[in-house]
The first five atom37 places (N, CA, C, CB, O) and aatype in JSON, in Angstrom:
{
  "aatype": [20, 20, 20, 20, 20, 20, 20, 20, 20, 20, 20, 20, 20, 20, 20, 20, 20, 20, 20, 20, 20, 20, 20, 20, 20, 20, 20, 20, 20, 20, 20, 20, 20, 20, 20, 20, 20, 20, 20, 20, 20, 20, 20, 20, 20, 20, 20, 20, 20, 20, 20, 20, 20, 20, 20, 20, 20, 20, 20, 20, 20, 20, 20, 20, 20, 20, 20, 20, 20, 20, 20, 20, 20, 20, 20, 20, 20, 20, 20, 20, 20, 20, 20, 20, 20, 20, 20, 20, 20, 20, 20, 20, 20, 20, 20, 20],
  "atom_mask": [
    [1, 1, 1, 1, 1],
    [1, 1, 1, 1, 1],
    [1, 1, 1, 1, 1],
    [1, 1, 1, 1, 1],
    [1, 1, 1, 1, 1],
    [1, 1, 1, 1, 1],
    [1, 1, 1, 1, 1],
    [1, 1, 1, 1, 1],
    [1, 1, 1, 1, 1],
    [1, 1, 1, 1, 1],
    [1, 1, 1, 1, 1],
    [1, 1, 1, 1, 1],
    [1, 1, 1, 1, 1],
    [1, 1, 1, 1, 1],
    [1, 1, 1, 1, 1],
    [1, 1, 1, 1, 1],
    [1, 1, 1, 1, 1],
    [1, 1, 1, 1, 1],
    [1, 1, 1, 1, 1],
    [1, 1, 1, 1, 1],
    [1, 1, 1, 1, 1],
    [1, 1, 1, 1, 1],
    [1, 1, 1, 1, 1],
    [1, 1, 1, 1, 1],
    [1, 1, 1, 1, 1],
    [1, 1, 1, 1, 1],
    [1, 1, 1, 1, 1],
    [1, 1, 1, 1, 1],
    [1, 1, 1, 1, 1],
    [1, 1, 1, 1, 1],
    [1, 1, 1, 1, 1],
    [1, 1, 1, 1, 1],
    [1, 1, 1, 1, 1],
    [1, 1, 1, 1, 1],
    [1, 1, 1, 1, 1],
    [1, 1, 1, 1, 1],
    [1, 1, 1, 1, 1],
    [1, 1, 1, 1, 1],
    [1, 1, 1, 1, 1],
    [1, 1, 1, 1, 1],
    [1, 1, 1, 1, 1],
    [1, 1, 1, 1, 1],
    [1, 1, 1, 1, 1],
    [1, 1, 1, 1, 1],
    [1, 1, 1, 1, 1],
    [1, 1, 1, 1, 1],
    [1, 1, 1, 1, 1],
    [1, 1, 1, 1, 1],
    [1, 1, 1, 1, 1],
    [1, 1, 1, 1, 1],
    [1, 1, 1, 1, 1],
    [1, 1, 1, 1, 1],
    [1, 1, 1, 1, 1],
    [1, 1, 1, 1, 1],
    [1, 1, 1, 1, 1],
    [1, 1, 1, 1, 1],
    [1, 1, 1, 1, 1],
    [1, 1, 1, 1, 1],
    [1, 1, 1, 1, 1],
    [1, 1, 1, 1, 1],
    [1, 1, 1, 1, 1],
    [1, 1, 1, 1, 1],
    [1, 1, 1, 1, 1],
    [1, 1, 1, 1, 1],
    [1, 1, 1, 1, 1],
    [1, 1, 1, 1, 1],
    [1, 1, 1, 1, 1],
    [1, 1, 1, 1, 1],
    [1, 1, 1, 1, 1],
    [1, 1, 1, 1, 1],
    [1, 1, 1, 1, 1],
    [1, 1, 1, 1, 1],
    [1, 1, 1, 1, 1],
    [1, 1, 1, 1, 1],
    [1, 1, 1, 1, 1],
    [1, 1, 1, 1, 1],
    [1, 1, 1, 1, 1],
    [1, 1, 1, 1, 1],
    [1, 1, 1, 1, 1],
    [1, 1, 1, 1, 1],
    [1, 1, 1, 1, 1],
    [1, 1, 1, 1, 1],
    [1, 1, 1, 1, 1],
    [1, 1, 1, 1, 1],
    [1, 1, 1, 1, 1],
    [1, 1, 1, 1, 1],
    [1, 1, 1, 1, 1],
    [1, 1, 1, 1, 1],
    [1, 1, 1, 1, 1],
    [1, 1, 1, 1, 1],
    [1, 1, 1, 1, 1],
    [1, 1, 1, 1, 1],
    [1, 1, 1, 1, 1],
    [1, 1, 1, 1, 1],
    [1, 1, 1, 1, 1],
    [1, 1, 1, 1, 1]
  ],
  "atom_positions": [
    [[0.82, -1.19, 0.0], [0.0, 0.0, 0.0], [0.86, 1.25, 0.0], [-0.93, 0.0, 1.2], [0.63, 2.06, -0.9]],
    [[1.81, 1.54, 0.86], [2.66, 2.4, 1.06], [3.28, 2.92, -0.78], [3.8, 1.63, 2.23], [3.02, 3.98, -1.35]],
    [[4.26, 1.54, -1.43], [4.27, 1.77, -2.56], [3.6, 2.9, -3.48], [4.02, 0.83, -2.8], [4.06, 3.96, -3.9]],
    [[2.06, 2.18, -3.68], [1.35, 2.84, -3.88], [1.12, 4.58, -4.0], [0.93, 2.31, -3.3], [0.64, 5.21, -4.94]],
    [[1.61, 5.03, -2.78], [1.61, 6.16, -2.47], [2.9, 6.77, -2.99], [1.36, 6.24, -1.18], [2.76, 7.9, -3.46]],
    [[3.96, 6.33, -2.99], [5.15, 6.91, -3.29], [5.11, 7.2, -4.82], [6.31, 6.01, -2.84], [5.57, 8.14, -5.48]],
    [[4.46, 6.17, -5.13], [4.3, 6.25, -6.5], [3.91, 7.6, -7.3], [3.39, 5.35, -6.73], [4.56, 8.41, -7.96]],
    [[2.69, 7.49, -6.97], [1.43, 8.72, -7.19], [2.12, 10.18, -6.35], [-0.43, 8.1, -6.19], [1.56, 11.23, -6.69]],
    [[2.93, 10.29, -5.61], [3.64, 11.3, -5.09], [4.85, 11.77, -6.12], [4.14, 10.81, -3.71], [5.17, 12.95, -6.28]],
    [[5.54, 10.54, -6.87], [7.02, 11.25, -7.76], [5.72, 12.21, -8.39], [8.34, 9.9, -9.29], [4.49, 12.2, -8.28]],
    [[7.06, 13.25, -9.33], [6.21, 14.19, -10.45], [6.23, 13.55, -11.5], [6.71, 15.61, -10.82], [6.75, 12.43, -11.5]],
    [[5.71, 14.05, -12.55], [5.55, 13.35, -13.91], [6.84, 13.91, -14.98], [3.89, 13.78, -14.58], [7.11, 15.1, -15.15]],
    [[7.46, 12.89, -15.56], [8.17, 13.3, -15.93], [8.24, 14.41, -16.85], [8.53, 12.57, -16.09], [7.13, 14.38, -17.39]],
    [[9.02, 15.54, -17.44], [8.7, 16.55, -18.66], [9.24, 16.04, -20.06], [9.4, 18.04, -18.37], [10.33, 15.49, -20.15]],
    [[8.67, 16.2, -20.81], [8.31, 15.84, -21.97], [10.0, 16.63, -22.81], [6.48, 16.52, -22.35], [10.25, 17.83, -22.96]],
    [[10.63, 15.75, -23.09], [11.83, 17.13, -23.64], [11.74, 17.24, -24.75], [13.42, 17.04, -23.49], [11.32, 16.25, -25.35]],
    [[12.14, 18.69, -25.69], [11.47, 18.73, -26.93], [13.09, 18.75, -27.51], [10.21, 20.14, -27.28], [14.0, 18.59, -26.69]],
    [[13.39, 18.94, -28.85], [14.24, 18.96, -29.79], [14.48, 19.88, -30.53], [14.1, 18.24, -30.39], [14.46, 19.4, -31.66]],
    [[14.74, 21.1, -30.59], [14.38, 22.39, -31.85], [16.09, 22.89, -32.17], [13.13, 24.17, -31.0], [17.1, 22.49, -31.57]],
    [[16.02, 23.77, -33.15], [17.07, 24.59, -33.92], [16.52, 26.25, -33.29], [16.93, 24.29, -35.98], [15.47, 26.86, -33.08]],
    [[18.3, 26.49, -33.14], [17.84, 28.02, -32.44], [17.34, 28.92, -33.63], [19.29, 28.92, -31.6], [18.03, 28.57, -34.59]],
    [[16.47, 29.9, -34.04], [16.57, 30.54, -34.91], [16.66, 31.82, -35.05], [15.98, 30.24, -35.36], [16.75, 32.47, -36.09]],
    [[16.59, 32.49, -32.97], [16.79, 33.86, -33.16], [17.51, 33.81, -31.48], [15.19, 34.93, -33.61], [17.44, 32.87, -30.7]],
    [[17.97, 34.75, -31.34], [18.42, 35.73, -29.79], [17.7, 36.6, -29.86], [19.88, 36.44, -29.51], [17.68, 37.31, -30.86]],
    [[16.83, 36.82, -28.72], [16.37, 38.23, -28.32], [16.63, 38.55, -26.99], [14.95, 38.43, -28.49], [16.04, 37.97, -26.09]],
    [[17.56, 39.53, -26.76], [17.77, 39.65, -25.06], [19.05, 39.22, -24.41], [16.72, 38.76, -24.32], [20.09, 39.68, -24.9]],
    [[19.14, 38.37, -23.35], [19.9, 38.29, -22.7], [19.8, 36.88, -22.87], [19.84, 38.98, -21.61], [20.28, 36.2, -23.78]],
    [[19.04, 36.46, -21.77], [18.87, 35.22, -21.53], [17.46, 34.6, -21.95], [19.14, 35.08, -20.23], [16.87, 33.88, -21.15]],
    [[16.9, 34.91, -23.28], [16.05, 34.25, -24.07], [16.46, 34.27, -25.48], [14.79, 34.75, -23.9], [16.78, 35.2, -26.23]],
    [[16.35, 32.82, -25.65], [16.6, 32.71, -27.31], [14.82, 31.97, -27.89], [18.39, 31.22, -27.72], [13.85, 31.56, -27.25]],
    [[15.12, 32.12, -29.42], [13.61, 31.32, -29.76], [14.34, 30.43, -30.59], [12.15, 32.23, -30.62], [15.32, 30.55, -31.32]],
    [[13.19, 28.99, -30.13], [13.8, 27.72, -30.92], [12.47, 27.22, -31.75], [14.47, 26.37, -29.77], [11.38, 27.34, -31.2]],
    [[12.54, 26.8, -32.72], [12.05, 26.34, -33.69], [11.83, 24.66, -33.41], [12.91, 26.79, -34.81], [12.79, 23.9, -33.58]],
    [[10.37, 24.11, -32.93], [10.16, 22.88, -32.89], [9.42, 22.44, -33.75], [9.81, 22.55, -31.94], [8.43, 23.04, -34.16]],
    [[9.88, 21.02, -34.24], [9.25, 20.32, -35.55], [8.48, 19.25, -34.99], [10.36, 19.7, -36.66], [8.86, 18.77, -33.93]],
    [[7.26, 18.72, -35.64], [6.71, 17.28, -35.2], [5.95, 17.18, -36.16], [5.99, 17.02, -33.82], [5.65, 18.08, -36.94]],
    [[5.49, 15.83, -36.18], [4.85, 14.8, -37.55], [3.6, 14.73, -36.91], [5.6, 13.0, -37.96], [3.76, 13.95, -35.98]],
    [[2.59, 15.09, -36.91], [0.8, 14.73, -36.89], [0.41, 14.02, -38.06], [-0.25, 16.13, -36.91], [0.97, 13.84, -39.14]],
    [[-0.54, 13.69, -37.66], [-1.16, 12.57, -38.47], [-2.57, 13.62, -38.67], [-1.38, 10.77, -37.52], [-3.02, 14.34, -37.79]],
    [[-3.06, 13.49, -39.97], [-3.96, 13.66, -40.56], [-5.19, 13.29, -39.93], [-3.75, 13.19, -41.55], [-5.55, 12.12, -39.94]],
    [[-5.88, 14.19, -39.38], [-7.33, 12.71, -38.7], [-8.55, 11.79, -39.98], [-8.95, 13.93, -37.34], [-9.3, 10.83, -39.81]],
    [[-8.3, 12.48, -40.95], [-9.1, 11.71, -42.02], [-8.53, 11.11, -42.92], [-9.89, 12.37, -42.68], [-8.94, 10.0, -43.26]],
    [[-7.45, 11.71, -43.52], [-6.59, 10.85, -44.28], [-5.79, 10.39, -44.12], [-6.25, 11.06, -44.98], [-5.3, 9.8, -45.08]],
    [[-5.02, 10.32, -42.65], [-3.89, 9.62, -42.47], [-2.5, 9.69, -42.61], [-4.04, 8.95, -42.9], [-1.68, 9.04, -41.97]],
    [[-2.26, 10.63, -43.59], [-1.09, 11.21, -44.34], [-0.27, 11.96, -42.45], [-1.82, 12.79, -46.02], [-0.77, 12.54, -41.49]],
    [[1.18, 11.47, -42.78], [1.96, 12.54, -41.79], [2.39, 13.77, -42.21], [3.15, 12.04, -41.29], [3.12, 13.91, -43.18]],
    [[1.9, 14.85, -41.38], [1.67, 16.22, -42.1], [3.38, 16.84, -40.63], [-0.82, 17.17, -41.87], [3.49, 16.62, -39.43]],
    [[4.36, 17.65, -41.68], [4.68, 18.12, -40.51], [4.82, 19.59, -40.19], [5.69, 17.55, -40.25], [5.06, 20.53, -40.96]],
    [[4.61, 19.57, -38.76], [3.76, 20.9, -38.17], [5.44, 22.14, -37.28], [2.11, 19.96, -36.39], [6.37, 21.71, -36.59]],
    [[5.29, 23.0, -37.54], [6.17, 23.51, -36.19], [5.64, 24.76, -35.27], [7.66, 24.01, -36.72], [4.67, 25.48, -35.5]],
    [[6.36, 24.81, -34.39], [5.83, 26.52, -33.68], [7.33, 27.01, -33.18], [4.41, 26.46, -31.91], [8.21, 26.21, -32.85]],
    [[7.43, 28.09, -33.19], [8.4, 28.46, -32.25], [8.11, 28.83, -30.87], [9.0, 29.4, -32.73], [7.04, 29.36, -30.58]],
    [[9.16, 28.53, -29.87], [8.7, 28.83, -28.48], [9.99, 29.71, -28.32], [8.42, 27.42, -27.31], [10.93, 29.69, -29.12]],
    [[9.89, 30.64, -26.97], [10.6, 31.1, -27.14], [11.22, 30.61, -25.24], [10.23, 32.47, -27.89], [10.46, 30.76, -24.28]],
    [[12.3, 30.18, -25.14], [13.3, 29.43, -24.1], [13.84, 30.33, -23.75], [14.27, 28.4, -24.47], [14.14, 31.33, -24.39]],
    [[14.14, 29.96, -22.09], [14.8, 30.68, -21.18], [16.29, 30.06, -21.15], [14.03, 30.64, -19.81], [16.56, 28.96, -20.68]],
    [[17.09, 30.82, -21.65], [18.72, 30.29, -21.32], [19.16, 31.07, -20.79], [19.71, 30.0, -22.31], [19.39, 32.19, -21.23]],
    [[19.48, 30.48, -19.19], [20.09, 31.2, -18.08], [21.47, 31.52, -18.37], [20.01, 30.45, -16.83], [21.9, 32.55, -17.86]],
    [[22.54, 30.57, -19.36], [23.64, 30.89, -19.18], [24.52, 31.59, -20.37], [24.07, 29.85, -18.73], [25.66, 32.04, -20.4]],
    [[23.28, 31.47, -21.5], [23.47, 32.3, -22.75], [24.12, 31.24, -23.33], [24.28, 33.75, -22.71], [24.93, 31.89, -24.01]],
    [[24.39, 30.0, -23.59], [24.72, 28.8, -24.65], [24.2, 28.77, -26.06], [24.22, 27.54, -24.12], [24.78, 28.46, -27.1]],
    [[23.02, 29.13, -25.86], [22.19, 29.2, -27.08], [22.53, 30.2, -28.25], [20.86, 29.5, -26.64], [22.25, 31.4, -28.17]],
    [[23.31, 29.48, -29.59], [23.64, 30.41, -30.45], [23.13, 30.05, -31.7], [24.98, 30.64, -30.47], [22.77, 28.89, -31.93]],
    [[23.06, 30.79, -32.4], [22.29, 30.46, -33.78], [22.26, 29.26, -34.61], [22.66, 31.27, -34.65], [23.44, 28.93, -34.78]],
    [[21.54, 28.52, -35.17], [21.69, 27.3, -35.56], [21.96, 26.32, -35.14], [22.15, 27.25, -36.11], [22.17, 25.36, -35.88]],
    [[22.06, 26.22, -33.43], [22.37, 25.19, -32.98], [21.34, 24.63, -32.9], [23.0, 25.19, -32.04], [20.29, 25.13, -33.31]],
    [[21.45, 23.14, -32.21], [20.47, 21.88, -31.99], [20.26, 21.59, -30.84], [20.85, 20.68, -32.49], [21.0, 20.76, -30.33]],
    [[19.0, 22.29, -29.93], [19.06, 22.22, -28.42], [17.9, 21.73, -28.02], [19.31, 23.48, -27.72], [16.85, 21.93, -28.63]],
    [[18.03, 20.8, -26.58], [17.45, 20.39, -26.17], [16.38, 21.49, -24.82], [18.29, 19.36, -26.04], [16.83, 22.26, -23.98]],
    [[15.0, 21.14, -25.09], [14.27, 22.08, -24.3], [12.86, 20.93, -23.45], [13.62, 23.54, -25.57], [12.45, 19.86, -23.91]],
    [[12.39, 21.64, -22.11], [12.02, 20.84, -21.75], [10.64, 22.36, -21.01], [13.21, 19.68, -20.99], [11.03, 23.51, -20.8]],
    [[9.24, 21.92, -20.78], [8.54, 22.43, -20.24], [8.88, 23.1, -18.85], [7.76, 21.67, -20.31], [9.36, 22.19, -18.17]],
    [[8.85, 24.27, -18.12], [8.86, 24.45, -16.87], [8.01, 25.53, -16.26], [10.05, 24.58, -16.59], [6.97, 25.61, -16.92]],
    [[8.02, 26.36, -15.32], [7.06, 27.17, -14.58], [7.43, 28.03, -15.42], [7.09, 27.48, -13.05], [8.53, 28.04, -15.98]],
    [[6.29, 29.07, -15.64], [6.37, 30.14, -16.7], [7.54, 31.37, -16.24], [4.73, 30.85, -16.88], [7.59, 31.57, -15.03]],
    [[8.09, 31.83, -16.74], [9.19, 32.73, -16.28], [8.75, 33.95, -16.85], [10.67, 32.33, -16.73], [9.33, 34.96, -16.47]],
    [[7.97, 34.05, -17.57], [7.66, 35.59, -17.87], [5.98, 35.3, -18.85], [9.32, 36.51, -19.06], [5.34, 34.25, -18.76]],
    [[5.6, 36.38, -19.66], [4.4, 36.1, -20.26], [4.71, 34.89, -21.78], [3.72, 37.77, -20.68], [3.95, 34.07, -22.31]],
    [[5.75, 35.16, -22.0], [6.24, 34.41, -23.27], [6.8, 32.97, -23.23], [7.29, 35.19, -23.85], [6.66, 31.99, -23.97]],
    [[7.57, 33.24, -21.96], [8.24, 31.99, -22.04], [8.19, 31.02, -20.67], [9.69, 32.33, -22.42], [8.24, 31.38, -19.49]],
    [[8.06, 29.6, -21.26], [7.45, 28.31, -20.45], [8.08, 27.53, -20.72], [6.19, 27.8, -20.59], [7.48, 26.49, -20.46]],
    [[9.43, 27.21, -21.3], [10.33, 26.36, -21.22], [11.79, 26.91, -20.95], [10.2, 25.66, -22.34], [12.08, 28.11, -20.82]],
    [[12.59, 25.94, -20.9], [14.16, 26.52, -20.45], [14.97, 25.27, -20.8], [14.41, 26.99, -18.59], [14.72, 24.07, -20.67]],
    [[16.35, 26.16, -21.43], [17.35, 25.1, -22.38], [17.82, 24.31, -21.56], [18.61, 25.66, -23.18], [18.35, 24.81, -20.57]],
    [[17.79, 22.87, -21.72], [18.86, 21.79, -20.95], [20.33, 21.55, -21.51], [18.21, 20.3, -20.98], [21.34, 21.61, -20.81]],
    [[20.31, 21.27, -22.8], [21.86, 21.53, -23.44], [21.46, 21.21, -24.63], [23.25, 20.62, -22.93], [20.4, 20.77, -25.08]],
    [[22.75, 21.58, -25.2], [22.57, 21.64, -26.75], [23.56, 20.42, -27.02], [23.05, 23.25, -27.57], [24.63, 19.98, -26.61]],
    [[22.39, 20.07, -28.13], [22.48, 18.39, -28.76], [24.0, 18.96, -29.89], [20.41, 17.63, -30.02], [25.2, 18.71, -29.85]],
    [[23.18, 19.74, -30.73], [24.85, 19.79, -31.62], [25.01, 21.22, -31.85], [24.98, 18.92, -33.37], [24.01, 21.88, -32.12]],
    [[26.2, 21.81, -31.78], [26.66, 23.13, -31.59], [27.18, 23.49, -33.19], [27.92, 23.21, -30.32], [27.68, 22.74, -34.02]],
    [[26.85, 24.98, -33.28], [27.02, 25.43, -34.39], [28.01, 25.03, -34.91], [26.97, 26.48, -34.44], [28.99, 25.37, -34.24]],
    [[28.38, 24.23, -36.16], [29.63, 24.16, -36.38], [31.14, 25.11, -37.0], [29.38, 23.34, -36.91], [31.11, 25.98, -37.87]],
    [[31.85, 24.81, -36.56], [32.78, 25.62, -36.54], [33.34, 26.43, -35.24], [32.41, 26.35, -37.42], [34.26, 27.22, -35.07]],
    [[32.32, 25.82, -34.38], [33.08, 26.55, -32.89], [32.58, 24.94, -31.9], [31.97, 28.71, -32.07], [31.81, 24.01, -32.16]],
    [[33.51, 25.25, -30.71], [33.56, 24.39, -29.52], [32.6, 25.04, -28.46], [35.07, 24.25, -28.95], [32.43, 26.19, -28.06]],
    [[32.02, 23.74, -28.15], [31.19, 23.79, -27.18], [31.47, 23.57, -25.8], [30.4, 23.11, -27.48], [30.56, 23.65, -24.97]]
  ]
}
């Protein structure tokens, strides 16, 4: 029974997303560009969709064209509701 409870007590894990940086605005917000495949509800066909969000990067990593990893969190301002975990692949031509 106890189990039980511990269970239903962890949090749920966050969903981490995948995007390309495509702008800096600011300091410590960049906007990333996320892609995903939906499915058609009548025809079936995979249609693919994106939005940009715009991410909180506390330490300023986030540079143009890179490949960063982003994950949902408490809203930090009116715009932005996620924040960068690290970047998958770095612009090339510089060290990460």
């Amino acid at each position: 029974m106890t189990s039980e409870v511990e269970i239903k007590a962890q949090p749920k894990a966050r969903r981490a997303k995948v995007g390309e940086v495509t702008g800096i605005s600011g300091d410590k917000t960049v906007t990333v560009m996320v892609e995903s495949l939906v499915k058609h509800p009548q025809y079936g066909k995979y249609m693919r969709r994106h939005k940009k969000l715009q991410v909180h990067d506390e330490n300023g990593l986030g540079q143009l064209g890179a490949l960063v990893e982003i994950v949902p969190c408490r809203r930090v301002s009116k715009s932005k509701a996620h924040r960068l975990v690290r970047i998958v692949r770095p612009v090339e031509g510089q060290t990460a």
